[in-house]
C-alpha positions in Angstrom: -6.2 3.5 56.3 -3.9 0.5 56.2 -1.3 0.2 53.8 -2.9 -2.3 51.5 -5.9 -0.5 51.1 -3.7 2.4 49.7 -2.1 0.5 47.5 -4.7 -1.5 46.4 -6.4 2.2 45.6 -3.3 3.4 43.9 -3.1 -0.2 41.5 -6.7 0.6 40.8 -5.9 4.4 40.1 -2.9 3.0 37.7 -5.2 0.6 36.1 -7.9 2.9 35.1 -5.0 5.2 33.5 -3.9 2.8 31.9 -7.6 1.7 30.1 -7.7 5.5 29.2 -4.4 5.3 27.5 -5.0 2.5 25.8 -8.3 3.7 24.5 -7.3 6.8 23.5 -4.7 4.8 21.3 -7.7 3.0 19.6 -9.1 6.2 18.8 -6.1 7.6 17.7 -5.5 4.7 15.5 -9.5 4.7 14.4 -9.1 7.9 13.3 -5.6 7.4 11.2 -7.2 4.4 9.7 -10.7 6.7 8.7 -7.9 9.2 7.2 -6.6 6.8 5.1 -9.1 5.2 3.8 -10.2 8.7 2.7 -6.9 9.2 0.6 -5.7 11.8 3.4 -2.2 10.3 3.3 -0.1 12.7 5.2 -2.5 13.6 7.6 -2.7 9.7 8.0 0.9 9.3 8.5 1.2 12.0 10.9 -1.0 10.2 12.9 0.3 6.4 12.5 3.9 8.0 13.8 2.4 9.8 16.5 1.4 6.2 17.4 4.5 5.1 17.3 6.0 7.5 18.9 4.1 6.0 21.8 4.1 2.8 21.3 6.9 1.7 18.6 6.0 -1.9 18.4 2.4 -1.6 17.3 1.5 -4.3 14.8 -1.1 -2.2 13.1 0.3 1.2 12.6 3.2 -0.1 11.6 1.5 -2.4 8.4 -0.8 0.5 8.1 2.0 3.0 7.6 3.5 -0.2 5.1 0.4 0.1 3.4 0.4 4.0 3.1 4.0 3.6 2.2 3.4 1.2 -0.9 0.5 3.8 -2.1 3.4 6.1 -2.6 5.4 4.0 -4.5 7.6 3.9 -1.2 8.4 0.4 -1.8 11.7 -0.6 -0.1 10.3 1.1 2.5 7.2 -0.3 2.4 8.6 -3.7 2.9 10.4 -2.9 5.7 7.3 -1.6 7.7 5.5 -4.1 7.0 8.4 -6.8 7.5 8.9 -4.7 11.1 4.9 -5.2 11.8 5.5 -9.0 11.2 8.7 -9.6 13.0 6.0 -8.6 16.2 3.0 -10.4 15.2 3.7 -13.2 13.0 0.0 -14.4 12.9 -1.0 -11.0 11.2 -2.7 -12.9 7.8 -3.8 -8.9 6.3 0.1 -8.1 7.0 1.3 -11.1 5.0 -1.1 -10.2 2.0 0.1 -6.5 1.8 4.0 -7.7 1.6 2.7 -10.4 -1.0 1.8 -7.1 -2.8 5.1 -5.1 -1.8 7.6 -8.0 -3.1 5.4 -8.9 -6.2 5.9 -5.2 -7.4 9.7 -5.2 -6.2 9.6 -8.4 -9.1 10.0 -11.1 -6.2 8.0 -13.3 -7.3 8.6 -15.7 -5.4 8.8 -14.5 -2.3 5.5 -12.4 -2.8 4.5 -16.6 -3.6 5.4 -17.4 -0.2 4.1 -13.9 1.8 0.6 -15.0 0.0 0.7 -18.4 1.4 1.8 -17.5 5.0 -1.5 -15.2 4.6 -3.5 -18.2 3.7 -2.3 -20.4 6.7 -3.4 -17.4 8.8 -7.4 -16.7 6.7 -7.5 -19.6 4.3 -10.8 -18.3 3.3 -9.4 -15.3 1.7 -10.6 -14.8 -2.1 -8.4 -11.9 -2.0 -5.5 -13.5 -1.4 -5.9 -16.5 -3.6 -6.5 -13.7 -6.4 -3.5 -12.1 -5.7 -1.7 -15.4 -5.3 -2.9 -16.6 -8.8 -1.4 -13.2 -10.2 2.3 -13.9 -8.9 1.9 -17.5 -10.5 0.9 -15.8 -13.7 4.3 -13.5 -13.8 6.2 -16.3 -13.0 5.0 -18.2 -15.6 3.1 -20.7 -13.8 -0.6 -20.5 -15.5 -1.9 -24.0 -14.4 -1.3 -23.1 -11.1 -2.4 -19.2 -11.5 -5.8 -20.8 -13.0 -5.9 -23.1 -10.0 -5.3 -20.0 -7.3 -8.3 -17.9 -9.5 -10.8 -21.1 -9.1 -10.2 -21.2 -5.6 -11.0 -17.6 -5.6 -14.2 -17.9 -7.5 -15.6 -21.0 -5.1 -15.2 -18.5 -1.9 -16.6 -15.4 -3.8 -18.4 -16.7 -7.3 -18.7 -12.9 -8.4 -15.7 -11.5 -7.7 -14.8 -9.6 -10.7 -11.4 -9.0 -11.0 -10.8 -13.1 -10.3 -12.9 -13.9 -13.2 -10.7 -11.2 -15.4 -7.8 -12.6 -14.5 -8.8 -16.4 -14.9 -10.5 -15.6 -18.9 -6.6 -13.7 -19.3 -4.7 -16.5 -17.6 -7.0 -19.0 -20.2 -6.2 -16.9 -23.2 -2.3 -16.9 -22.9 -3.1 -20.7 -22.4 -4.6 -20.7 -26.2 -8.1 -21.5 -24.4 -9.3 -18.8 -25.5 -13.1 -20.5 -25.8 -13.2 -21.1 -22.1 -11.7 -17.7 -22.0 -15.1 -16.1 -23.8 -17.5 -18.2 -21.2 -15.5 -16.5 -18.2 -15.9 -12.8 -19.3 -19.2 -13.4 -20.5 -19.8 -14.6 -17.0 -18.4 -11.5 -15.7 -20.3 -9.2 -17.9 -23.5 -10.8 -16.7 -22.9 -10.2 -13.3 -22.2 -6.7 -14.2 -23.0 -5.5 -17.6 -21.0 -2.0 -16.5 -17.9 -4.5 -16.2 -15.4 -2.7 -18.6 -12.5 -4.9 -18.2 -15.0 -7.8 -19.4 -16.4 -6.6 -22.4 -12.7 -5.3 -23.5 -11.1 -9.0 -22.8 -14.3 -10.6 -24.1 -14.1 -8.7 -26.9 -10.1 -10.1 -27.2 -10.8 -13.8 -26.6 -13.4 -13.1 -29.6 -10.7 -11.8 -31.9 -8.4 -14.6 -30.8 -11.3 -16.9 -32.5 -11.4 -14.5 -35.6 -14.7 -13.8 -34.2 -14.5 -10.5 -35.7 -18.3 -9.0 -35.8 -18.7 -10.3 -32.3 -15.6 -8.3 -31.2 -16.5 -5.2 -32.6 -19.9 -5.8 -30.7 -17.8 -6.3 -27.6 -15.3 -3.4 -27.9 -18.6 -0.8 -29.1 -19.8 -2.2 -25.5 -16.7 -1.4 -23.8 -16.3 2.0 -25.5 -19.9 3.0 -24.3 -17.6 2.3 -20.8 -15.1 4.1 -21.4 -14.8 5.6 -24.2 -11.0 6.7 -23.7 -9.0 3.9 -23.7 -7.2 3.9 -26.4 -6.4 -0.2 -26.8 -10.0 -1.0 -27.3 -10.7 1.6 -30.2 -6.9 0.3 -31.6 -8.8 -3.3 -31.1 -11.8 -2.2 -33.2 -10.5 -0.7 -35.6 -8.7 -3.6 -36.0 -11.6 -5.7 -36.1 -13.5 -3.1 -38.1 -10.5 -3.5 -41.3 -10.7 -7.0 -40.7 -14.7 -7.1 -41.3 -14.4 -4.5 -44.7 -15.2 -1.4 -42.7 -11.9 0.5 -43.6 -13.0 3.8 -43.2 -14.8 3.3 -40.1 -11.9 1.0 -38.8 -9.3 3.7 -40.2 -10.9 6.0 -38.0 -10.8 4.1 -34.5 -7.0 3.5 -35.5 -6.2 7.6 -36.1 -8.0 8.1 -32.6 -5.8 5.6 -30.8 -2.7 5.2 -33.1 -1.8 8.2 -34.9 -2.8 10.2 -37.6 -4.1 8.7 -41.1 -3.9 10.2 -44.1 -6.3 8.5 -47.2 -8.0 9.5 -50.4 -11.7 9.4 -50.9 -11.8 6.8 -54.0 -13.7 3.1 -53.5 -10.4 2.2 -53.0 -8.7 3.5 -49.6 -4.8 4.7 -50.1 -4.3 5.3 -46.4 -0.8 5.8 -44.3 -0.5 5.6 -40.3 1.8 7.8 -38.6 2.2 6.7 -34.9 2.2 9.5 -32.5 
């Protein structure tokens, strides 16, 4: 056998050691990836540094580990992860989005503005990230442009929920709280289940001294969930507001505190707040 035939063999012999690696790394990161998304976190991390272990620079395991990080509340660390991932491929849109969500929690606003954007130049048809981008411009005070980042949103995906939530709350901090009421209502009737719609419906109502409506609105959302305790504070808001004292009294006890009132026409009543 001549000598380029042997090496030629032992290239080819590299080679295919090389696809098994390599494919043996997918599966490994397949099956980190399936861990996560089942809420296994440690046994997900285990796996993402095992990764790494092998090959330190990989883009993914190192955002996913990020990711895994900021469900932990890890978030300095987070950041850096994810910062790491991006330092190695700068094109990664998902990895931009994710540190959008990192520095917007770490209350830097505007550079979780400019992670969202670098995300957008990379998959401007992301209604995920235009949602998320039109929630940085609402903490920084920028509502024209948060409702303009929540539009955007709504063209690319007209029934995406949480961007028509946050467009009706963005409207009612603008005192547009009529608009507001068409937005959840819009919401609600792509999914009457919607809780967050009927509760904020149900607000934008109140803000209109709506009051009967609201109480409809908040019964709706109570049928939901019939814990949280802002909505029943909300009805029985509404509920005193309509005449119903006792019945409004008795949402406010449930959510507020404890209530103490005679049984005359007449309620004497006191709120303690737990």
């Amino acid at each position: 056998m001549s000598r380029r035939k042997r090496i030629d063999r032992k290239n080819q012999h590299a080679s295919v050691e090389e696809q098994n690696s390599e494919g043996d790394l997918q599966q490994a990161l397949e099956q980190a990836v399936t861990q996560h998304g089942e809420g296994n976190l440690v046994e997900a991390e285990t796996a993402y540094l095992h990764i790494l272990n092998t090959i330190p620079e990989h883009p993914i395991a190192l955002h996913y580990l990020g990711v895994l990080m900021f469900q932990r509340d890890e978030h300095s660390d987070a950041k850096q992860m994810i910062e790491q991932a991006l330092s190695i491929a700068p094109d990664y849109a998902d990895a931009h989005h994710n540190l959008g969500k990192v520095l917007h929690e770490l209350g830097n606003f505007n550079g979780a503005s400019e992670s969202y954007a670098l995300a957008l130049e990379y998959d401007p048809a992301s209604a995920e990230t235009h949602n998320f981008l039109g929630l940085t411009y609402e903490a920084m005070g920028a509502l024209e442009q948060a409702i303009k980042s929540f539009e955007v949103a709504l063209t690319l995906q007209p029934d995406y929920l949480d961007a028509l939530n946050n467009l009706g709350n963005s409207l009612r901090i603008l005192k547009r709280s009529k608009e507001a009421i068409d937005v959840f209502q819009k919401a609600i009737d792509i999914d009457p289940n919607f809780f967050e719609g009927h509760h904020n419906h149900a607000n934008a109502l109140q803000d209109l001294n709506q009051l009967e409506e609201a109480a409809s609105s908040y019964r709706r959302a109570l049928e939901i969930n019939p814990d949280f305790d802002e909505t029943k504070k909300n009805l029985g808001t509404c509920l005193l507001g309509c005449g119903s004292h006792r019945e409004g009294l008795k949402y406010l006890q449930q959510s507020c505190g404890v209530i103490e009132f005679t049984n005359s026409e007449n309620l004497n009543w006191r709120l303690f707040y737990k």
